[in-house]
N, C-alpha and C positions, 0 to 999 in steps of 0.2 A: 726579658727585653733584650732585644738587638745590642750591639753595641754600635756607638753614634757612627761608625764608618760602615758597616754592615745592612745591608738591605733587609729587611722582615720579611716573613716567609709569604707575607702576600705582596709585595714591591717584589721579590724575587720569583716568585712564578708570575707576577704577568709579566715582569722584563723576559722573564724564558718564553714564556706565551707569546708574545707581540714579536720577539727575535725568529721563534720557529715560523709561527705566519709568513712573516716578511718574505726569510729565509726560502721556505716552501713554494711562495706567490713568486716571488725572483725568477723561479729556477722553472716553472711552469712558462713566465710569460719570457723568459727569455730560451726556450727550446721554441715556443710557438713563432718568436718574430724571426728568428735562425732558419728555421723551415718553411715559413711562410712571405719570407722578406731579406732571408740572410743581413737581417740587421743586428747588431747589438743592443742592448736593453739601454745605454747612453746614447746611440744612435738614436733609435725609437725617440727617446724625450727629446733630442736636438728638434727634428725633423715634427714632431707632433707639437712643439712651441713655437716654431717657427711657421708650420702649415694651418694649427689650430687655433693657436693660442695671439700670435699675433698680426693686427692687420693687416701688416705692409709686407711681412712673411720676410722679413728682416729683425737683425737682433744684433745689438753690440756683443762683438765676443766676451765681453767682460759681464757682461749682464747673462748672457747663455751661462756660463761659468757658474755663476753664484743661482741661478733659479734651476741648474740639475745637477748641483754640488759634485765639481769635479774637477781637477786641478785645472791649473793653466797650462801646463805639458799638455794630459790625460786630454783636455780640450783639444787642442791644438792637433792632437794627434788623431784622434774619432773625426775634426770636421775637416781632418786632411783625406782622410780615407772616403767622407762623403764628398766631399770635392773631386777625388781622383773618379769616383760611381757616378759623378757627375748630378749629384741631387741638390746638393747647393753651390754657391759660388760666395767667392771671399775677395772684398773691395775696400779700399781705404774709406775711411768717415768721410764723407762733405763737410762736414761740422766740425772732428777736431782727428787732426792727421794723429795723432796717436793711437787714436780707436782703428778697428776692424771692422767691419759689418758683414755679417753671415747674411746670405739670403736664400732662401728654397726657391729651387729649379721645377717647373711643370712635371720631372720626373720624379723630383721629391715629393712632392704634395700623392702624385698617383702611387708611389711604395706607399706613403701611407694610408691611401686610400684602400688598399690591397692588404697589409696586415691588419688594420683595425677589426675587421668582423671575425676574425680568427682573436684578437687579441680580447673583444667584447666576450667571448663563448669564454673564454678561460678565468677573465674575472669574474662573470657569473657563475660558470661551476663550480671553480675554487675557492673563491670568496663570498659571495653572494647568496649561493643557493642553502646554505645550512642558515644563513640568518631570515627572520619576519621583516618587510620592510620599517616596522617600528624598531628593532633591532639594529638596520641597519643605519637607520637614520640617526640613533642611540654614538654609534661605531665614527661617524662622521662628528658628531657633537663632540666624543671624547678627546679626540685627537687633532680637533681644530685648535686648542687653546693650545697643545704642546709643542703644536708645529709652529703657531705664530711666537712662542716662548722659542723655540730655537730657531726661528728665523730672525729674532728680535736682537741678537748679534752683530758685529759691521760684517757684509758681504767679504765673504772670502779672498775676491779680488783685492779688498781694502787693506787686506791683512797682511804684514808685515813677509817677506818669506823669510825659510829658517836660512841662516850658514851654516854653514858643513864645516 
């Protein structure tokens, strides 16, 4: 038996299992949006939340932040570079002057118009295609409960930052 700090040897290969996946899927879909959109893989989910994901194709920076878990610098700095590419634009809140609001530009929405079908081929090959769709619907059940358990935290933005 483990000891109580120690992983067992089935919690430690699928932690190695689901790390190497990830790891592997990462590094595929970020050559594909490079080559096919010279975007970044934080890029991509900015630009795919804001075109896809929400209505008004607007996002509080602070909400952008905590839904593609990435600092507030790290933010600041990816939707400076899409600002400068001219894919979104950055305005103060109507609603409360301390916010931001990100919003995707007609040019944004078309980059991602442009890598998605390159980026659909590659999670299909890479992930997709070795699983049964009952497999992979399996894939989507496992990981729905862990994700809402580590989403289930206050938002990152809530969080204290450290001192140096």
């Amino acid at each position: 038996m483990p000891a109580p700090d120690a992983l067992d040897p089935t919690e430690l290969g699928a932690y190695f299992a689901l790390m190497d996946v990830a790891g592997l899927l990462r590094h595929a879909v970020e050559q594909q949006l490079r080559e096919d959109g010279d975007l970044s893989y934080v890029q991509f989910q900015l630009l795919a939340r804001l075109s896809l994901d929400s209505p008004a194709g607007s996002e509080r920076m602070t909400d952008l932040a905590d839904g593609v878990v990435v600092s507030r610098s790290g933010l600041t700095y990816q939707v400076g570079l899409l600002e400068k590419a001219g894919l979104v634009t950055r305005a103060p809140s109507p609603d409360d002057e301390r916010s931001v609001i990100v919003a995707v530009t007609e040019a944004g929405r078309q980059r991602i118009t442009t890598v998605l079908p390159g980026h659909v081929e590659v999670l299909r090959d890479q992930l997709f295609a070795p699983l049964t769709p009952a497999q992979t619907g399996r894939l989507g059940d496992l990981l729905r409960p862990v994700l809402a358990h580590m989403r289930s935290a206050p938002p990152r933005s809530a969080t204290a930052r450290r001192r140096r």
